[in-house]
Legacy VTK file of the C-alpha trace (Angstrom):
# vtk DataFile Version 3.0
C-alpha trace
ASCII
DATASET POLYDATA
POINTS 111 float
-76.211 82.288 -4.984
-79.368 80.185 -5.974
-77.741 80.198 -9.613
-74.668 78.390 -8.928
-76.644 75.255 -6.961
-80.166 74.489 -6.609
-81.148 74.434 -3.489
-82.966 71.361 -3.528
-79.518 69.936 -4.742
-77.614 71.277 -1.683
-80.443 69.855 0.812
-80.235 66.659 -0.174
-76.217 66.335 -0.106
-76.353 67.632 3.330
-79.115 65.100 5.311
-77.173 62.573 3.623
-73.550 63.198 4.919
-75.132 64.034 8.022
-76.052 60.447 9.164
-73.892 58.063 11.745
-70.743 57.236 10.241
-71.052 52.856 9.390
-68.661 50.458 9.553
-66.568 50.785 6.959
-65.929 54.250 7.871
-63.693 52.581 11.042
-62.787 49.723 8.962
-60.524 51.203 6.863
-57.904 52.769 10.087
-58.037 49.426 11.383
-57.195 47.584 8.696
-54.538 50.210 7.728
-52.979 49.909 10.968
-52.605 46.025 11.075
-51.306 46.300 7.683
-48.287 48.704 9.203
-47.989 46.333 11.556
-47.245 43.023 9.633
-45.521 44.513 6.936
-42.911 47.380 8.633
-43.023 47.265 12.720
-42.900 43.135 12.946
-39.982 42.467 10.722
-38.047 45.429 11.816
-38.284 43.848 15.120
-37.303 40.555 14.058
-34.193 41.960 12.417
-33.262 44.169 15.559
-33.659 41.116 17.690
-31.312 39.245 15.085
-28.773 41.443 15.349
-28.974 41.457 19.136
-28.098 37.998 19.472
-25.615 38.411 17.160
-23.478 40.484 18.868
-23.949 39.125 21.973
-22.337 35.682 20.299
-19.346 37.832 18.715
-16.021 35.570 20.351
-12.397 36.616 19.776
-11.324 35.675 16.267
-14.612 35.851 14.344
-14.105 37.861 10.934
-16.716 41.006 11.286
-17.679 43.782 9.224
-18.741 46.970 10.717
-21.203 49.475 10.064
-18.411 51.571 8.501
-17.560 49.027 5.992
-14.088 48.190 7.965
-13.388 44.363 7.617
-11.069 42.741 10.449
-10.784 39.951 12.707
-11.297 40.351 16.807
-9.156 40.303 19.131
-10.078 41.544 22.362
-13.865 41.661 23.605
-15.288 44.268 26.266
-18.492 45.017 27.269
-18.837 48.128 25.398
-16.216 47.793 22.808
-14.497 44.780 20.329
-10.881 45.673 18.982
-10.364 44.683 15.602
-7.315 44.036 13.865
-8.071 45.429 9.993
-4.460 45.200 8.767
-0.952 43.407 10.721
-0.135 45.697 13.451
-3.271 48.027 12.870
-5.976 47.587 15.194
-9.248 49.674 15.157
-11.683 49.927 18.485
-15.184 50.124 17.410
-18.638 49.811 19.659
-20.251 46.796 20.196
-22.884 47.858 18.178
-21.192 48.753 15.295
-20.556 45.437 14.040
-22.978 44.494 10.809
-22.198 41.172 10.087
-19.937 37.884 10.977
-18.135 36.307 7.915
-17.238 33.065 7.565
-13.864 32.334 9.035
-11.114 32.472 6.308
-13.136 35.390 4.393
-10.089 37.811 5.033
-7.328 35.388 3.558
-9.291 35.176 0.408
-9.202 39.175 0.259
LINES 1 112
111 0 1 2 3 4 5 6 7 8 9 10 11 12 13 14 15 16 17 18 19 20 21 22 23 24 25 26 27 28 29 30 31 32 33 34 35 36 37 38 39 40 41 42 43 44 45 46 47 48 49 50 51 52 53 54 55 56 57 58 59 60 61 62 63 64 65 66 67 68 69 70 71 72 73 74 75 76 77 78 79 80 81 82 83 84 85 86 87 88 89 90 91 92 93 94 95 96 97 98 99 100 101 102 103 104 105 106 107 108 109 110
């Protein structure tokens, strides 16, 4: 196999990938991680704490949309569950945390 690489060649490519590993070689994790960190796990938890206090300020007659694209007004509030009223005399229970968004009020009558 002495044809294919020299082994003078193979010597010296070995004593110098066998030495400590330097900074840099730690670096570049670290740096990779706090770069995960600012730019997908921080705002992901700013918009999940958004949307908590959202729905915890959802009041009877605010104009909602849900995640399901349905587009109503509430009318009755429980701890679990909002019913709201997508058409006259067609109401819709949906989870709490299926609400996406509060519209401005009047949004519906401009529908």
């Amino acid at each position: 196999m002495d044809f294919f690489i020299s082994p003078a060649a193979a010597a010296d490519a070995a004593t110098t990938t066998a030495g400590s590993p330097g900074l840099m070689d730690f670096a570049f994790p670290i740096i990779l991680l706090v770069l995960f960190y600012f730019m997908l796990i921080r705002p992901q938890q700013k918009r999940a704490k958004e949307h908590k206090a959202m729905q915890s300020a959802l009041s009877k007659g605010d104009e909602v949309v849900t995640d399901g694209g349905l587009m109503g007004k509430i009318i009755e509030i429980t701890d679990n569950a909002i019913t709201v009223q997508i058409a006259e005399n067609v109401e819709v229970k949906v989870r709490r945390e299926s609400v996406n968004a509060v519209l401005p009020k009047g949004t519906l009558k401009k529908l």
